[in-house]
C-alpha positions in Angstrom: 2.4 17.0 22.5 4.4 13.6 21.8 3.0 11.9 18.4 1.5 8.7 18.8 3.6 5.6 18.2 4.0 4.1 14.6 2.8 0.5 13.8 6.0 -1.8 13.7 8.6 -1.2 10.4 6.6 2.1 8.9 8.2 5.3 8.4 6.6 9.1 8.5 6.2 10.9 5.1 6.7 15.0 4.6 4.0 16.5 6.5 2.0 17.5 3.5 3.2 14.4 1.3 0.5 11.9 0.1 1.7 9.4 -2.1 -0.7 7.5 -4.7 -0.3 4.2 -4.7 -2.3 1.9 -7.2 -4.9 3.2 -9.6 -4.9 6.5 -10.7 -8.4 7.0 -11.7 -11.7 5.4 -12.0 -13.1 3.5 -14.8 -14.7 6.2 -17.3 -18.1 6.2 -17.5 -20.9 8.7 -18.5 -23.3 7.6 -15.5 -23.8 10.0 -13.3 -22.3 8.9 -9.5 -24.0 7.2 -7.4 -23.2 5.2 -4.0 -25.7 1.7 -3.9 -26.4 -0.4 -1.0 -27.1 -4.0 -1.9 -26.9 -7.1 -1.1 -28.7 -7.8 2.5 -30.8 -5.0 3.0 -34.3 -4.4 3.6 -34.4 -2.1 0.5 -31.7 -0.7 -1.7 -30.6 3.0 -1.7 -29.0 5.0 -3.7 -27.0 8.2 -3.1 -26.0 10.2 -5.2 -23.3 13.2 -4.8 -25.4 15.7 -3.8 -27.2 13.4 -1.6 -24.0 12.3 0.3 -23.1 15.9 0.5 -26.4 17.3 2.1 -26.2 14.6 5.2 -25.1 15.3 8.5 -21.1 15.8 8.1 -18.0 14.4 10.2 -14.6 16.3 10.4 -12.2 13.2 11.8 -8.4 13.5 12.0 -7.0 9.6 11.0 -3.8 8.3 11.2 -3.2 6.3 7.4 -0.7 3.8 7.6 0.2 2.1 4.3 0.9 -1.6 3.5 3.8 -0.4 1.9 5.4 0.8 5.2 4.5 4.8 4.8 2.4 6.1 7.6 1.0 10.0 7.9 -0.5 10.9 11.2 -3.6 12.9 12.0 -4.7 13.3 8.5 -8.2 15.1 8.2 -10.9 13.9 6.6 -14.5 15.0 6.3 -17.9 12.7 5.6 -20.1 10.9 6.6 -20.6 8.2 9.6 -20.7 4.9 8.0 -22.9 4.1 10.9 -25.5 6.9 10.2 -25.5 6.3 6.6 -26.7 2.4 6.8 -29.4 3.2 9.4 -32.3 4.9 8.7 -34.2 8.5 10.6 -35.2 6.3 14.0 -31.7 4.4 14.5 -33.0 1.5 13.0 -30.3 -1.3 10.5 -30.5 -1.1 6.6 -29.1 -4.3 6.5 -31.0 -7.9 7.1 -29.8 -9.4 10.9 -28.2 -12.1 8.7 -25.8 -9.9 7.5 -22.2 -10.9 8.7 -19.8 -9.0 6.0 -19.6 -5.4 4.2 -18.3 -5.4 0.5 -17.1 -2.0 -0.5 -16.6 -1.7 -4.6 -15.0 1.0 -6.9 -15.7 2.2 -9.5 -12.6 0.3 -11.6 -11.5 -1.1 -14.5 -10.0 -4.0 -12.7 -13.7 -4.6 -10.0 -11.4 -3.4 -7.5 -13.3 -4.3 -4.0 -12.6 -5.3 -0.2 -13.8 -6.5 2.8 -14.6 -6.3 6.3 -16.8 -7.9 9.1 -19.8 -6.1 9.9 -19.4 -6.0 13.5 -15.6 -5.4 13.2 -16.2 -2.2 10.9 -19.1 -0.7 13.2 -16.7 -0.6 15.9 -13.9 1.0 13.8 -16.3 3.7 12.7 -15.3 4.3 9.3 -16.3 7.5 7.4 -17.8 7.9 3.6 -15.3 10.5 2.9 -16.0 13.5 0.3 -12.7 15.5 1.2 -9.4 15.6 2.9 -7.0 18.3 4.2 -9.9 20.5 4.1 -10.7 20.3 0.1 -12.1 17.9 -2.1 -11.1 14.3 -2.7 -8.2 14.1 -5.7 -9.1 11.9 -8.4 -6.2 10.2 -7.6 -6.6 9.6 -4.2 -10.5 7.8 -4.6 -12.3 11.3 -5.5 -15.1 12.1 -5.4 -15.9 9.3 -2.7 -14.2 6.7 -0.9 -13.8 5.2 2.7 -11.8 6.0 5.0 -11.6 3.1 8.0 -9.1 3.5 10.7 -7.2 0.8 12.3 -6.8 -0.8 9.1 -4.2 -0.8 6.7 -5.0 1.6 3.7 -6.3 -0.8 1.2 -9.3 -1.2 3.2 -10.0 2.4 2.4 -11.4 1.7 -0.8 -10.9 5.0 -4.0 -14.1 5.6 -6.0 -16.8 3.6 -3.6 -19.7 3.0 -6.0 -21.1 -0.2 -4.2 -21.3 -1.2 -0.4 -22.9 -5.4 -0.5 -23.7 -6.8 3.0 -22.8 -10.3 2.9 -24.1 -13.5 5.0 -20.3 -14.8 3.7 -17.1 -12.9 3.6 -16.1 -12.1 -0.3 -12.3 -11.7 -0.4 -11.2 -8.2 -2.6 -8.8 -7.3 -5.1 -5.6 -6.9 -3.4 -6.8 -9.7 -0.9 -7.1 -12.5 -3.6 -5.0 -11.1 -6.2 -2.1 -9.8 -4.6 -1.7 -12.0 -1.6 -2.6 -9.0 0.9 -3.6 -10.5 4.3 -7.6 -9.7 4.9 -6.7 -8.8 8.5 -4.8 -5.4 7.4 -4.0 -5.1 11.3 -0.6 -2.6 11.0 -0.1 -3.2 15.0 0.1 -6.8 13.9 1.5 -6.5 10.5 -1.1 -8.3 8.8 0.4 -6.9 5.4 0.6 -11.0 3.3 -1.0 -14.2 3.8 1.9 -17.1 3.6 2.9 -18.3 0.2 1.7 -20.7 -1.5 4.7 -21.3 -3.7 6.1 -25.0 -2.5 9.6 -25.7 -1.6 10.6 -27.9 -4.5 9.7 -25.2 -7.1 10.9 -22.1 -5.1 14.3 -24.4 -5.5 13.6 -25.4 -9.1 13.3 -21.1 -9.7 16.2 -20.5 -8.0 18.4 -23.2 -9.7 17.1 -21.7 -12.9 17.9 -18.0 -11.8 14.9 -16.8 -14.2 12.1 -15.3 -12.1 11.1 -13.3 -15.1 6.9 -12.4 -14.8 6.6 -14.8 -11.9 4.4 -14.3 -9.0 6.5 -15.4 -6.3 5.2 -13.7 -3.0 7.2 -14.2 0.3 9.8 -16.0 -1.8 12.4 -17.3 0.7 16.1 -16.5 -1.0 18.1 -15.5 1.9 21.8 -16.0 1.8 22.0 -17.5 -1.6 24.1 -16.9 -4.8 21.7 -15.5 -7.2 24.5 -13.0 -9.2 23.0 -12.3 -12.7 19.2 -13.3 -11.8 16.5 -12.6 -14.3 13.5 -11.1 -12.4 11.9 -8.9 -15.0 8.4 -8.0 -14.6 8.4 -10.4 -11.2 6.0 -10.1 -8.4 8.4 -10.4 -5.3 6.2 -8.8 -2.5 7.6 -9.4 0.9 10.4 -11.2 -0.9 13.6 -12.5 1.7 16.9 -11.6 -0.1 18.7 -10.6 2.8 22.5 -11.2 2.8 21.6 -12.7 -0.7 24.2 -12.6 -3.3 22.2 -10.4 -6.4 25.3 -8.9 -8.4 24.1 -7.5 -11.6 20.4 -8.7 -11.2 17.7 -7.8 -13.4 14.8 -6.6 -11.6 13.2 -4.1 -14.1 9.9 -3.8 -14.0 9.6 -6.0 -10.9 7.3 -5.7 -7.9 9.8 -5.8 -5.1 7.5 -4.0 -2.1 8.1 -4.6 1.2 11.1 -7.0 0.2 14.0 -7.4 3.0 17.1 -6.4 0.9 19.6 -6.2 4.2 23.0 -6.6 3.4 22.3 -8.0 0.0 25.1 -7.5 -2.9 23.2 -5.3 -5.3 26.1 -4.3 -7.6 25.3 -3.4 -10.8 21.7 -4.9 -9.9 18.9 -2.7 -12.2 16.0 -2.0 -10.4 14.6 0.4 -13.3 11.3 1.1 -13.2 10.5 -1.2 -10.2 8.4 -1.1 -7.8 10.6 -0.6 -4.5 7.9 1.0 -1.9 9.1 -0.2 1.3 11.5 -2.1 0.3 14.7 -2.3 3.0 18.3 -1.8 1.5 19.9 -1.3 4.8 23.5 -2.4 5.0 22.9 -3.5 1.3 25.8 -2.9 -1.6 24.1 -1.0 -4.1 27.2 0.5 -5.9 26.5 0.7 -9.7 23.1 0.2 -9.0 20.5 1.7 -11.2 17.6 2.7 -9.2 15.9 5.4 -12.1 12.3 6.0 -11.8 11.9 3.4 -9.4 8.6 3.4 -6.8 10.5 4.8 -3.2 7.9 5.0 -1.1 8.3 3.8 2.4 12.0 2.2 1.2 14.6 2.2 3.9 18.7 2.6 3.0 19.6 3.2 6.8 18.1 1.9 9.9 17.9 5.7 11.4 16.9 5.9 15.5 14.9 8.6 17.2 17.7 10.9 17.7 18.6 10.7 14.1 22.0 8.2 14.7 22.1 6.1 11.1 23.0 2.7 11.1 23.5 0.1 8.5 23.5 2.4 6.2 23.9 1.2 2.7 26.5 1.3 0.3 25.8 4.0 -2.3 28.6 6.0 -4.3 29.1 8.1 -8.0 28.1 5.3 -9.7 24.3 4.0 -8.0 22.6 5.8 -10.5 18.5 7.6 -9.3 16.3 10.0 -10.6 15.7 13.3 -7.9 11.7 12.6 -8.5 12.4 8.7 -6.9 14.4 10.1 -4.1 11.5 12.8 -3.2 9.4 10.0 -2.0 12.0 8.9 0.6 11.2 10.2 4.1 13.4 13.6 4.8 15.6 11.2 6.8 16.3 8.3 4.5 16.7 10.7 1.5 19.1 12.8 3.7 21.1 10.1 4.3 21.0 8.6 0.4 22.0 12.0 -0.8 24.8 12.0 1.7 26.9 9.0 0.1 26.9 10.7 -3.2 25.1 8.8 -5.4 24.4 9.9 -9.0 21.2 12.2 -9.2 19.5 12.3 -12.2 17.3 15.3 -12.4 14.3 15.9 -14.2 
């Protein structure tokens, strides 16, 4: 059977591959778990585990696509029916007819939450998940309860639900009003960033100055320039356009560099230790002497790679772009193929 298309610019992980991407675990806490509903409702409820786990049960296979351009198809997960768990025994709404919005909330040290329309979400038929791939939700991937909402990209699958609000007014989340994700999260569109807000006149003022260091400069608009020797420690460059930018012997440790267009770019010597590359695109790029150790490679691209495995564009890697093996294992089969092919230095550990 021929797999369903992919969303525009993701890329298949390993079969069995799951990658975590943001927190790692929920806030600690002695309470005992419960999910709430709040907000617009005729009456709160409260479930807790054992609750969730003795209602009716769904088994769903989902495609998961990730903002940061990873995609796994047919995933299975097992819960319950958003839909059945907000009305009550006769069919009837939990929620007032005002209600317009759904807040879902973690359980996290940093109030992590999103959002969706009410009428939006019924028709995407989400699921209150309690396990995936036939066992039960890892800590680290929202355990012991989180959503699951198709259609969407991931971050609207909230880890570690503890709260869902209905809302007369929509309520913006974490990665929505913090990170500059677009509320949309349509992959078919590539809703993945609202527009920046960083003006002309001080993108140039940063880029005169070459010192990016611990700025938040999403969708920053750099292509084709000479920025050799730039100091972008600790930066927040999401969606970033360096392409056929000038970047010799950048400093990018630390930095947030996710889903930045890197095509063609001069990366000699550039550092990228430690930074957060996950689908990041380096095709065509010169990353001889590159240092690319314990770097976030989730999703990245080095080759623009066609369905009957042709590369293209492939970048410039040699002896001396130094990686750790644990970086490259979160490549796709085919990028990290064709990364290991150009004989780059492998650090294992």
């Amino acid at each position: 059977m021929t797999s369903p298309p992919l969303p525009p610019n993701q890329q298949l992980v390993k079969r069995h591959c799951w990658p975590v991407v943001g927190e790692r675990a929920p806030s600690q806490t002695t309470t005992p778990w419960t999910v709430t509903l709040a907000g617009e409702v005729k009456v709160d409820r409260h479930w807790s585990l054992n609750d969730l786990a003795a209602l009716p049960q769904t088994t769903r296979r989902i495609d998961v696509h990730c903002v940061t351009r990873w995609s796994r198809l047919q995933m299975e997960f097992r819960g319950i029916r958003f839909a059945e768990l907000v009305t009550d025994a006769g069919g009837e709404p939990l929620y007032k007819p005002q209600a317009r919005f759904v807040s879902f909330v973690a359980r996290s040290e940093r109030s992590h939450s999103t959002s969706l329309p009410l009428r939006e979400l019924l028709d995407l038929d989400p699921l209150v998940a309690l396990r995936a791939d036939g066992a039960p939700l890892p800590i680290e991937h929202g355990g012991p309860v989180r959503m699951v909402v198709p259609g969407k990209y991931f971050y609207k699958s909230i880890k570690w639900l503890e709260r869902i609000e209905f809302l007369t007014d929509d309520r913006l989340g974490y990665w929505e009003s913090e990170a500059g994700y677009h509320n949309g999260a349509d992959p078919w569109k590539e809703q993945r960033y609202i527009a920046s807000s960083l003006s002309k006149q001080d993108a140039a003022r940063l880029i005169r100055q070459r010192d990016f260091r611990a700025r938040d400069l999403l969708g920053l608009q750099a292509n084709g320039m000479e920025l050799a020797n730039l100091n972008a420690v600790n930066a927040r460059l999401r969606n970033a356009d360096f392409r056929n930018t000038s970047l010799h012997g950048a400093d990018f440790r630390g930095a947030n560099l996710s889903n930045a267009h890197l095509e063609s770019a001069d990366l000699r010597e550039a550092n990228f230790r430690g930074a957060d590359l996950e689908g990041a695109d380096f095709s065509a790029a010169d990353l001889r002497g590159a240092d690319l150790r314990d770097a976030s490679l989730f999703g990245a691209s080095f080759a623009v790679i066609d369905t009957d495995g042709n590369r293209n564009n492939v970048a410039s890697i040699d002896q001396s772009t130094k990686v750790t093996a644990t970086s490259l294992d979160a490549l796709t089969p085919e990028q990290r193929d064709c990364f290991r092919s150009q004989s780059a230095s492998v650090e294992e550990r």
